[in-house]
N, CA and C atoms as an extended XYZ file, in Angstrom:
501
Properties=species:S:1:pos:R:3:atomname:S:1:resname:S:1:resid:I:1 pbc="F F F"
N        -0.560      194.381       56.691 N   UNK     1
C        -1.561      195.365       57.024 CA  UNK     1
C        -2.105      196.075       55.796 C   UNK     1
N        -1.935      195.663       54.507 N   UNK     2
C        -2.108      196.360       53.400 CA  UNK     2
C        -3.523      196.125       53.193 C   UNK     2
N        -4.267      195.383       54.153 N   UNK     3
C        -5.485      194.710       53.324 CA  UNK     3
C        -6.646      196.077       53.901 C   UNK     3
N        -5.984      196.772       54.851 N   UNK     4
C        -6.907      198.014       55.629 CA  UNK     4
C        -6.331      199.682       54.659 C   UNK     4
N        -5.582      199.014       53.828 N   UNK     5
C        -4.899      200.395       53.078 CA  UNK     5
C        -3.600      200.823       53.281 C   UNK     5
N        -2.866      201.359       52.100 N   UNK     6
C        -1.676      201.549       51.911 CA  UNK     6
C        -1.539      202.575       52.871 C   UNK     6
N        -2.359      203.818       53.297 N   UNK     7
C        -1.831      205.210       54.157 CA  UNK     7
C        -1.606      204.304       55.771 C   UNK     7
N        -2.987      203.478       55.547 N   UNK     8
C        -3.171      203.203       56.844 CA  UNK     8
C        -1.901      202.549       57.500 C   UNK     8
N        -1.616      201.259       56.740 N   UNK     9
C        -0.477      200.691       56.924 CA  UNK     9
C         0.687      201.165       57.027 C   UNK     9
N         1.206      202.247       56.354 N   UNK    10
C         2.455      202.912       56.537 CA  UNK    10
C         2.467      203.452       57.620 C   UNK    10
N         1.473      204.344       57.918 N   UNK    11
C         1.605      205.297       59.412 CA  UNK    11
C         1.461      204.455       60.244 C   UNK    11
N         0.758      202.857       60.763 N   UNK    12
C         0.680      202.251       61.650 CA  UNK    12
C         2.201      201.273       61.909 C   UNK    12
N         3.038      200.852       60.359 N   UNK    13
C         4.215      200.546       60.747 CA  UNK    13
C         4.944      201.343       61.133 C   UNK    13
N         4.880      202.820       60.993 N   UNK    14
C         6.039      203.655       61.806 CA  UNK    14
C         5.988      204.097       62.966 C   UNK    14
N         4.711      203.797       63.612 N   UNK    15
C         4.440      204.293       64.979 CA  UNK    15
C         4.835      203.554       66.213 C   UNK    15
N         5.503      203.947       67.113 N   UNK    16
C         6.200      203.651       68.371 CA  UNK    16
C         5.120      203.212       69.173 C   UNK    16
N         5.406      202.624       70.234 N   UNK    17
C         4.227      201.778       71.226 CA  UNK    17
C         3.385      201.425       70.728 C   UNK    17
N         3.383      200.644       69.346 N   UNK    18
C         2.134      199.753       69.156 CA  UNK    18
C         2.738      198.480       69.433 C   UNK    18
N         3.565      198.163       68.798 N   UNK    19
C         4.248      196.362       69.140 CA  UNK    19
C         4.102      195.980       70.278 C   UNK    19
N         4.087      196.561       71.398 N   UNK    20
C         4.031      196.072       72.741 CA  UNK    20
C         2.725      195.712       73.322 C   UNK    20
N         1.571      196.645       72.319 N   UNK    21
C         0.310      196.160       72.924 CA  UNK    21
C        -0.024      194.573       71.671 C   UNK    21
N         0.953      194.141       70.659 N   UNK    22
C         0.644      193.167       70.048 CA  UNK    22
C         1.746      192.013       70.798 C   UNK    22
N         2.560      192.195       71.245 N   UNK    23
C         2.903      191.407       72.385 CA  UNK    23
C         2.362      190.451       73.651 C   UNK    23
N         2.052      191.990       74.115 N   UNK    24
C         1.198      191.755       75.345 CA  UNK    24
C         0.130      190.832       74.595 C   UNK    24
N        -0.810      191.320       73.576 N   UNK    25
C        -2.177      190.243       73.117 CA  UNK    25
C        -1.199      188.896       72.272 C   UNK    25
N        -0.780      188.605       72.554 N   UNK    26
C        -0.172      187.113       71.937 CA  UNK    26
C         1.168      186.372       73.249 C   UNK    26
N         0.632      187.211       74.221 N   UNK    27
C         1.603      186.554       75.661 CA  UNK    27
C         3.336      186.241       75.085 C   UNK    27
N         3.499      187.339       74.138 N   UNK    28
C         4.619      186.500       73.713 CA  UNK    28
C         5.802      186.803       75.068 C   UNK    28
N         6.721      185.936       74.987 N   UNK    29
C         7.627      185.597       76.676 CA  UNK    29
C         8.816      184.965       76.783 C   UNK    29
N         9.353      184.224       77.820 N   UNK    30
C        10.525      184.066       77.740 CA  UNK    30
C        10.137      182.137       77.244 C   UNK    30
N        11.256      181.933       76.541 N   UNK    31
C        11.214      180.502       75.588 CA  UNK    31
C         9.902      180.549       74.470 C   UNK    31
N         9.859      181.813       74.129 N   UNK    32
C         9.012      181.705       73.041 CA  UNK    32
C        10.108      181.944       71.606 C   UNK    32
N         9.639      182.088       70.709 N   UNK    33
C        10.554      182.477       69.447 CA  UNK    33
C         9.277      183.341       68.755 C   UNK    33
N         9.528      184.301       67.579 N   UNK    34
C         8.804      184.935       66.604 CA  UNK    34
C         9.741      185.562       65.820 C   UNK    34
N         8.861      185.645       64.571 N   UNK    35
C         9.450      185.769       63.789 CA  UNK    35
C         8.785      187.360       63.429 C   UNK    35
N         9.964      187.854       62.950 N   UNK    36
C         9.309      189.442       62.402 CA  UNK    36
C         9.500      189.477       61.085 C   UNK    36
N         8.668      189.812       60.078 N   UNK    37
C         9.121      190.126       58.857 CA  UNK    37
C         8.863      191.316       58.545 C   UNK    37
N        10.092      192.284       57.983 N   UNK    38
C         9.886      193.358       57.554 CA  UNK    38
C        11.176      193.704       56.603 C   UNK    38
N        10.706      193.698       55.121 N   UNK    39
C        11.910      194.029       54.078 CA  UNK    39
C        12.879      194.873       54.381 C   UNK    39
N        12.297      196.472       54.938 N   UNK    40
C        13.153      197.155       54.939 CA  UNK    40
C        13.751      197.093       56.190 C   UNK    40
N        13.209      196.537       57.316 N   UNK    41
C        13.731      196.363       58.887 CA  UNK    41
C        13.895      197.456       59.461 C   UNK    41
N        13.674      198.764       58.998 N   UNK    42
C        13.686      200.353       59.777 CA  UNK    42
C        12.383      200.881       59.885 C   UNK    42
N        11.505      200.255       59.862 N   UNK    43
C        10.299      200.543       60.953 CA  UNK    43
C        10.058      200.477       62.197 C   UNK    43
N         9.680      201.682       63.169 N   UNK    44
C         9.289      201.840       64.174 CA  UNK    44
C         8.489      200.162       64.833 C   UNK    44
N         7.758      199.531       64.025 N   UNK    45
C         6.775      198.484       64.730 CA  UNK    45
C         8.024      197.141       64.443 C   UNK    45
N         8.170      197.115       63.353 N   UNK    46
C         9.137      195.623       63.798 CA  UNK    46
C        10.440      195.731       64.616 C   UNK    46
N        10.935      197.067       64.461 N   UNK    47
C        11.938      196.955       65.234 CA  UNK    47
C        11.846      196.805       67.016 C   UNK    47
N        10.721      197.740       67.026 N   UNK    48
C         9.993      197.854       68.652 CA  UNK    48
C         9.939      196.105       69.278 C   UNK    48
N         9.046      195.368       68.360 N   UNK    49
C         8.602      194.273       68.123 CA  UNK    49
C         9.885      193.359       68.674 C   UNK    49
N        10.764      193.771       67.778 N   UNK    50
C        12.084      192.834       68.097 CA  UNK    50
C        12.663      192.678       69.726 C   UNK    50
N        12.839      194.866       69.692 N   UNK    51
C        13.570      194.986       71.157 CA  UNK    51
C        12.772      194.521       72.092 C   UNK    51
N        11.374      194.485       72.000 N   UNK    52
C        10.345      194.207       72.746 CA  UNK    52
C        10.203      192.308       73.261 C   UNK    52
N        10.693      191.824       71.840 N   UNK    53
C        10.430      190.406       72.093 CA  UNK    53
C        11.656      189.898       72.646 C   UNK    53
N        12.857      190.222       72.963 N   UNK    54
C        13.621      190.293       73.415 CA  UNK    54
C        13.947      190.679       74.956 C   UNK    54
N        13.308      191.454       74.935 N   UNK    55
C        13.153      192.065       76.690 CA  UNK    55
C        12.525      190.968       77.672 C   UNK    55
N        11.730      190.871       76.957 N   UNK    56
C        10.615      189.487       77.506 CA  UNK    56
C        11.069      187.764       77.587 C   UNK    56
N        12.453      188.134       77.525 N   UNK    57
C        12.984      186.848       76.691 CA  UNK    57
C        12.878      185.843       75.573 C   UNK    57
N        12.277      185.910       74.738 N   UNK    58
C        12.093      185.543       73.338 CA  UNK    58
C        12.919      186.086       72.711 C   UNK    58
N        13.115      184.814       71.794 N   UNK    59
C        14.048      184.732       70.805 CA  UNK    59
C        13.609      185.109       69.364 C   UNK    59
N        14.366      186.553       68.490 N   UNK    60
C        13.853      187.029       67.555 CA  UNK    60
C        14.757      186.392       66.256 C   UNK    60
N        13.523      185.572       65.046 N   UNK    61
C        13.794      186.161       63.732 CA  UNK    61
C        13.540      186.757       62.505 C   UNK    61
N        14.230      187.518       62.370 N   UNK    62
C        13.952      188.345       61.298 CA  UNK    62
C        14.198      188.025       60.238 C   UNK    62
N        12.979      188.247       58.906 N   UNK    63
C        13.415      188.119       57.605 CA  UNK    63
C        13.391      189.223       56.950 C   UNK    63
N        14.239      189.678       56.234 N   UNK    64
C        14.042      190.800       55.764 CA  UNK    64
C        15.276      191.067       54.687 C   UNK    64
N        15.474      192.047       54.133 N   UNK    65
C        16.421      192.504       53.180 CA  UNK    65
C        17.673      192.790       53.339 C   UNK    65
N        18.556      192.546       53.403 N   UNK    66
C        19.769      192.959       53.955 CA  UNK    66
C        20.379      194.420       53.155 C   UNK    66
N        20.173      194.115       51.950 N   UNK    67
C        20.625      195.276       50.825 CA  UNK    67
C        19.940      196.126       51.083 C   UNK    67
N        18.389      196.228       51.015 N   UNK    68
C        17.230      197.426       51.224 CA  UNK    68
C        17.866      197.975       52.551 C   UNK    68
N        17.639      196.914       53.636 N   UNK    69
C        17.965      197.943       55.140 CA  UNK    69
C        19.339      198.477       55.524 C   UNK    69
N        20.398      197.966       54.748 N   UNK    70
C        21.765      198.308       54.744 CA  UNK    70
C        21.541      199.666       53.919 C   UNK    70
N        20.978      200.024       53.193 N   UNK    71
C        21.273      201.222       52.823 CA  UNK    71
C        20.346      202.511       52.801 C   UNK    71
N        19.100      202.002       54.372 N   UNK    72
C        18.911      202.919       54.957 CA  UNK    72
C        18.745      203.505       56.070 C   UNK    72
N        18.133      204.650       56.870 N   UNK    73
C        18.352      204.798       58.118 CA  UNK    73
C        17.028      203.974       58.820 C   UNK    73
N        17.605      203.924       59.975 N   UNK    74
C        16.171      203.790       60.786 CA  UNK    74
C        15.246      204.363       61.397 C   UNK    74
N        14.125      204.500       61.318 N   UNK    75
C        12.483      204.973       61.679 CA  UNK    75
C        12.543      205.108       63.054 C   UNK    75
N        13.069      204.482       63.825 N   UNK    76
C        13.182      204.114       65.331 CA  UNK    76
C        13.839      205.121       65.750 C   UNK    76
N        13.081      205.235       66.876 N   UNK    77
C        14.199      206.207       67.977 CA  UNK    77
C        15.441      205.658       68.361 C   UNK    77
N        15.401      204.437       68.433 N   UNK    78
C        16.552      203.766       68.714 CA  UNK    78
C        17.774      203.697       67.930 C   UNK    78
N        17.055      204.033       66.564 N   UNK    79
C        18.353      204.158       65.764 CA  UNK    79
C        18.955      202.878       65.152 C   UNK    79
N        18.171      201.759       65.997 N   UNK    80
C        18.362      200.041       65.235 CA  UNK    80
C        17.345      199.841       63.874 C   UNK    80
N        18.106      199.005       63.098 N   UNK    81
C        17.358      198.264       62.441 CA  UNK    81
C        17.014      196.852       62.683 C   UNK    81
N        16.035      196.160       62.337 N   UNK    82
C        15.637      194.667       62.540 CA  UNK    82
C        16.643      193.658       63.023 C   UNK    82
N        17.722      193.700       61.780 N   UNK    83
C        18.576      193.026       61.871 CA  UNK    83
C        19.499      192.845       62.553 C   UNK    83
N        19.864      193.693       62.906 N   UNK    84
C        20.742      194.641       63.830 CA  UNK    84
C        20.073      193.761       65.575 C   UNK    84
N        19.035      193.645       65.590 N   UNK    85
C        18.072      193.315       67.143 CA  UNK    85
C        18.422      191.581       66.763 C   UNK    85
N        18.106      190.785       65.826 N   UNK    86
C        17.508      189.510       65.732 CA  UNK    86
C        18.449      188.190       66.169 C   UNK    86
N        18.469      187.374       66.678 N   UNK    87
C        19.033      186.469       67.037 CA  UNK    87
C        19.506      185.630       65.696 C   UNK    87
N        18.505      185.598       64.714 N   UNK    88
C        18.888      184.822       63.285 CA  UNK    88
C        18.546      185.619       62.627 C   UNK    88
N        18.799      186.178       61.242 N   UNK    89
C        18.146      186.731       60.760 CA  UNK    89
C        18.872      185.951       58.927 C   UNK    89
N        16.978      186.194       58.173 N   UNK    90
C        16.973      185.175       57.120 CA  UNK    90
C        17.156      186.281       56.264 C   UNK    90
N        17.868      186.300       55.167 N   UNK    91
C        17.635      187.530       53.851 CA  UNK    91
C        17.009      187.244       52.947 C   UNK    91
N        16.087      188.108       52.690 N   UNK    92
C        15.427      187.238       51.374 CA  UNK    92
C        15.750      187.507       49.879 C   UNK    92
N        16.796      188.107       50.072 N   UNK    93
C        17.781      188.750       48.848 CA  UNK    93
C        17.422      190.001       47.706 C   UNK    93
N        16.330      190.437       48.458 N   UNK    94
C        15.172      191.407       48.147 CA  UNK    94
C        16.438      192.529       47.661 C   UNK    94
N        15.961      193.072       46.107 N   UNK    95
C        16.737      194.395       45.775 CA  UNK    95
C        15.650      195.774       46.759 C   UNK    95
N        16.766      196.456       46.933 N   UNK    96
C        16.512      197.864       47.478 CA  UNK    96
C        14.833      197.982       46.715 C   UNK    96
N        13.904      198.556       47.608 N   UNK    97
C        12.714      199.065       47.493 CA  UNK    97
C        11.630      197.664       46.988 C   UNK    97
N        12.248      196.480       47.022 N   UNK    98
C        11.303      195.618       46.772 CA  UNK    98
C        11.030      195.229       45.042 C   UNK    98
N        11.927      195.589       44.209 N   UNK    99
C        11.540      195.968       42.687 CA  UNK    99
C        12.584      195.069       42.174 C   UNK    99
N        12.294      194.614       41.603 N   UNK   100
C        13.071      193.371       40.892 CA  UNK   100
C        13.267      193.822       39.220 C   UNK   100
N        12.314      194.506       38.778 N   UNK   101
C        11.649      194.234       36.883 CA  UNK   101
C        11.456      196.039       36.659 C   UNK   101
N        12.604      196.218       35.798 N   UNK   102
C        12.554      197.990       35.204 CA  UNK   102
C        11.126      197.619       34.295 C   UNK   102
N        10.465      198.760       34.574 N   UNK   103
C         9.316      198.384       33.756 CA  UNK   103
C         9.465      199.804       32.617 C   UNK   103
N         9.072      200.013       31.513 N   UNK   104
C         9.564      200.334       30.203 CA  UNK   104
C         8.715      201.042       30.537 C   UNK   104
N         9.115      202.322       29.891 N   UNK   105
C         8.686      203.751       30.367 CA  UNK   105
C         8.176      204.258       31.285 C   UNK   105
N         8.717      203.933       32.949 N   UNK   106
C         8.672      204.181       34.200 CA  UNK   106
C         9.482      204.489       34.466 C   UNK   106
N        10.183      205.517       35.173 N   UNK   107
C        11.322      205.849       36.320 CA  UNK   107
C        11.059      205.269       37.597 C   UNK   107
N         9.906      203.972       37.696 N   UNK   108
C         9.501      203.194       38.652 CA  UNK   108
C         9.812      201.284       38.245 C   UNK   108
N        10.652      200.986       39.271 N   UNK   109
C        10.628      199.817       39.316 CA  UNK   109
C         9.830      198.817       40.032 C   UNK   109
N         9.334      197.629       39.530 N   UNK   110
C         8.427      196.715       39.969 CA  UNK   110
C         8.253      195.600       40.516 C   UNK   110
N         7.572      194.585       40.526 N   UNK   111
C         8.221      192.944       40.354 CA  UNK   111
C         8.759      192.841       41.837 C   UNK   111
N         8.154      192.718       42.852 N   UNK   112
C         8.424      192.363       44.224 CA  UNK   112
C         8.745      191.322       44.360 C   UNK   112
N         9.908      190.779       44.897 N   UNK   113
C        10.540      189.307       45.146 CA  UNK   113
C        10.337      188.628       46.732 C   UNK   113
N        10.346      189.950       47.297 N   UNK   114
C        10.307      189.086       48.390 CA  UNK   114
C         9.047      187.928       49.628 C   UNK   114
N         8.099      188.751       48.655 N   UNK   115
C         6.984      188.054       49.048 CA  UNK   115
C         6.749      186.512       48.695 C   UNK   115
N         7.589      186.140       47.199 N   UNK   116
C         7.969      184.636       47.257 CA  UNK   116
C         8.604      184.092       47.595 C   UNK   116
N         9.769      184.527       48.107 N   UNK   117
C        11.269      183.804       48.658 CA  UNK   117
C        10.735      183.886       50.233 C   UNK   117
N        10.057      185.211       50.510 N   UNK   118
C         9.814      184.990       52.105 CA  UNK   118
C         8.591      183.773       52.350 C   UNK   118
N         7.559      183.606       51.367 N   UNK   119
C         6.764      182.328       51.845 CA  UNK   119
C         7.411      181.437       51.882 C   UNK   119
N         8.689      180.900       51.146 N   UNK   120
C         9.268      179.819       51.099 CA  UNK   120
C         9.666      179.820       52.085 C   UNK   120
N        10.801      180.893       52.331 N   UNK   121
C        11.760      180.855       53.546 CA  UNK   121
C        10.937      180.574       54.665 C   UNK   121
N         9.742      180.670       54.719 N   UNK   122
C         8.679      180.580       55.871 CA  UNK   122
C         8.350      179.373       56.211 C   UNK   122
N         7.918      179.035       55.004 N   UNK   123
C         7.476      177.159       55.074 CA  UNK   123
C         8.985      176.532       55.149 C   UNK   123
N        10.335      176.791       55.191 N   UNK   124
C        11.349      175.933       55.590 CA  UNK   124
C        11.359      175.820       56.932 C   UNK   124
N        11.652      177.113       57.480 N   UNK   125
C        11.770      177.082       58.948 CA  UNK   125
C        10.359      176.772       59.398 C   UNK   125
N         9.667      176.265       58.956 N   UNK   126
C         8.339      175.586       59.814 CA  UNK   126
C         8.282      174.352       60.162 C   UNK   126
N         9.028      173.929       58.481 N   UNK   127
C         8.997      172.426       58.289 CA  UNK   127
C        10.630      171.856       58.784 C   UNK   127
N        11.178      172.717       59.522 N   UNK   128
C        12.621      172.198       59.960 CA  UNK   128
C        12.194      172.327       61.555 C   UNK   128
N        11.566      173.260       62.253 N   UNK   129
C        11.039      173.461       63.450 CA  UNK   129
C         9.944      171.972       64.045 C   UNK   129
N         9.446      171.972       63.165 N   UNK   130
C         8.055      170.325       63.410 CA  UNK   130
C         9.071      169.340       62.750 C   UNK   130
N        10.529      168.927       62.371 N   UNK   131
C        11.099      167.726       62.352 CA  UNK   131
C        12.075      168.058       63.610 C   UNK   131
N        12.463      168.947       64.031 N   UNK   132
C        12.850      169.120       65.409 CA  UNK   132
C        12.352      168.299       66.913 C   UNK   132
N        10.851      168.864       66.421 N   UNK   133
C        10.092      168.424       67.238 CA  UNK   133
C        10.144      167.096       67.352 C   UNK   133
N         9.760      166.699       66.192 N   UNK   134
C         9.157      165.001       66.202 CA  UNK   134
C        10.671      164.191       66.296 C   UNK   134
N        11.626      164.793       66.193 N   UNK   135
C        13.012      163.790       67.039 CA  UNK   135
C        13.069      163.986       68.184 C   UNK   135
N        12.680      165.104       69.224 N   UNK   136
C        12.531      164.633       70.129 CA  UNK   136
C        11.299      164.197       70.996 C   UNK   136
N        10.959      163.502       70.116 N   UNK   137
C         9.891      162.522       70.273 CA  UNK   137
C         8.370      163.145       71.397 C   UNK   137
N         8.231      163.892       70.470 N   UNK   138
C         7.002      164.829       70.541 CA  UNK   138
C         5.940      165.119       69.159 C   UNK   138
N         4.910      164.978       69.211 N   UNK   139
C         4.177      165.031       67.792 CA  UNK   139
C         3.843      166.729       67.591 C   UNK   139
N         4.461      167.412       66.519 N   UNK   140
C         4.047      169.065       66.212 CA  UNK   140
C         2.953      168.980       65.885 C   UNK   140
N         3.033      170.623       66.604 N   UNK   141
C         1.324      170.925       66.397 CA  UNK   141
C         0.808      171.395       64.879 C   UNK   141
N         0.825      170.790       63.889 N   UNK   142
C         0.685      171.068       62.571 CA  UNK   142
C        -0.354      170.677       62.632 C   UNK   142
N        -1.325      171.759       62.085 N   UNK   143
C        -2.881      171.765       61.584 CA  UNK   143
C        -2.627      170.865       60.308 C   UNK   143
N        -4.208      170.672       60.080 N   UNK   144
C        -4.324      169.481       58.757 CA  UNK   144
C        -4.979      170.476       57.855 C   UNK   144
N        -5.462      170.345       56.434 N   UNK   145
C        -6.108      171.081       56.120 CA  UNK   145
C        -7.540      170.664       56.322 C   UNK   145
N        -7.926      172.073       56.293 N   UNK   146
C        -9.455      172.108       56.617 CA  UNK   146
C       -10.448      171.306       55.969 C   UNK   146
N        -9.827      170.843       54.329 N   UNK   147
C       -10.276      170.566       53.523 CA  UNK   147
C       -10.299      169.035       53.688 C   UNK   147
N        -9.773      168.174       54.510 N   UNK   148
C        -9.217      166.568       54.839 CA  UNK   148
C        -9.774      166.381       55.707 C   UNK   148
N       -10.880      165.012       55.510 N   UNK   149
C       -11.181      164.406       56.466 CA  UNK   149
C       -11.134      164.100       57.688 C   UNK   149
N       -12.458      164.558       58.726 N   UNK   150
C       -11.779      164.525       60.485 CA  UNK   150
C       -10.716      166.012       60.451 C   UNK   150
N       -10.719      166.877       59.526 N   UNK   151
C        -9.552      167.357       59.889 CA  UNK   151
C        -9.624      169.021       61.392 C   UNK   151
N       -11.257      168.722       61.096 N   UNK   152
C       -12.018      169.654       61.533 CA  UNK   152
C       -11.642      169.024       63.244 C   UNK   152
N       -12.454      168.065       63.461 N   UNK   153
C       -11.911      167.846       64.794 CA  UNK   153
C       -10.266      167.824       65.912 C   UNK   153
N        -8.995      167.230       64.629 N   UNK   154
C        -8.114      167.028       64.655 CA  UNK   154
C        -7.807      168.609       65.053 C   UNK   154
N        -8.323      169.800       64.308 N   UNK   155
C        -7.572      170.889       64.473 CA  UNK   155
C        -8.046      171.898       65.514 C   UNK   155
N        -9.393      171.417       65.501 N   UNK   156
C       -10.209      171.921       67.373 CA  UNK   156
C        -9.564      171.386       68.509 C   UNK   156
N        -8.710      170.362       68.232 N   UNK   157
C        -7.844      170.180       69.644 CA  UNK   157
C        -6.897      170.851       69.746 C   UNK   157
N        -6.202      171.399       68.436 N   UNK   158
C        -4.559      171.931       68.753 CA  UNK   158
C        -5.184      173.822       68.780 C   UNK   158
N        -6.256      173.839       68.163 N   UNK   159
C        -6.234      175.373       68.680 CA  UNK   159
C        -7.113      175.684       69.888 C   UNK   159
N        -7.584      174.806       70.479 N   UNK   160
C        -8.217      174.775       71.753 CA  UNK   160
C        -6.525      174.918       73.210 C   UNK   160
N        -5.943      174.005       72.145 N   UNK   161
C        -4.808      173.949       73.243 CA  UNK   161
C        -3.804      175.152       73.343 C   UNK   161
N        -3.579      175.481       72.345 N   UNK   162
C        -3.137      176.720       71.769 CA  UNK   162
C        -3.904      178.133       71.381 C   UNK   162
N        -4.755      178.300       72.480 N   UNK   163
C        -5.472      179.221       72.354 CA  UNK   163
C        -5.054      181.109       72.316 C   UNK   163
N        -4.126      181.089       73.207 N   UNK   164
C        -3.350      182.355       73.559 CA  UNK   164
C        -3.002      182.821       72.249 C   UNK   164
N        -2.691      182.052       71.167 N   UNK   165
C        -2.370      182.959       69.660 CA  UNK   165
C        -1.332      182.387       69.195 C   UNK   165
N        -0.729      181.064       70.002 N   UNK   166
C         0.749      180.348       69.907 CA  UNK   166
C         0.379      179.495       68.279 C   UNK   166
N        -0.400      180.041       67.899 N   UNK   167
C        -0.495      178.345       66.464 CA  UNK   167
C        -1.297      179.100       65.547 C   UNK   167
């Protein structure tokens, strides 16, 4: 949510009853899975998100920090953190506050890690989820790139089919 602003984004991850109306708009349900990512995992919206995707029967995972959210409280009324809710949960080995690199004459640290370990960690469980698939002898719905031949038509079928927000 950073791309609408840093204030904006903070006050909209800590606020209670929003996850449920992003639920509800993505039908998420029972035999679905999602994934939540949130470093620190003590926000009001992913945690909601979690208990929420859970209620509904879906299966939650979380990626997030184990060190950062272990050593703080939670935002939630509930008093959970992410991890704490998730059926799997991935660490992305993220130091406390996201800062990897003392930067020389700052009492501020920098160098965010988890935004690369979490794309990875992202594209594993994607690419372990679509060889799942295709053993049991089903073809995944993996888009082509846009950029590859026919790929335009190829990918108007799977998001035509997958319209609800599933792809």
């Amino acid at each position: 949510m950073l791309h609408q602003g840093i204030h904006k984004s903070t006050i909209l991850e800590r606020m209670e009853g929003y996850a449920g109306a992003i639920l509800d708009l993505y039908h998420v349900g029972e035999g679905d899975t999602i994934l939540i990512i949130s470093n620190s995992g003590r926000n009001s919206v992913p945690v909601e998100m979690a208990l929420g995707a859970r209620e509904r029967g879906a299966s939650v995972i979380a990626l997030t920090s184990l060190k950062h959210s272990r050593q703080v409280a939670s935002r939630h009324s509930s008093g959970k953190k992410l991890y704490e809710i998730a059926d799997l949960v991935l660490d992305n080995q993220a130091e406390y506050g996201d800062a990897a690199y003392p930067v020389k004459g700052s009492p501020v640290f920098s160098g965010p890690t988890s935004s690369i370990v979490g794309a990875a960690l992202v594209q594993a469980v994607a690419l372990r989820a679509a060889e799942k698939i295709a053993r049991e002898g089903t073809a995944p719905p993996l888009l082509r790139s846009s950029n590859a031949d026919d790929a335009d038509e190829y990918n108007d079928v799977l998001l035509r089919k997958y319209q609800n927000g599933a792809l």
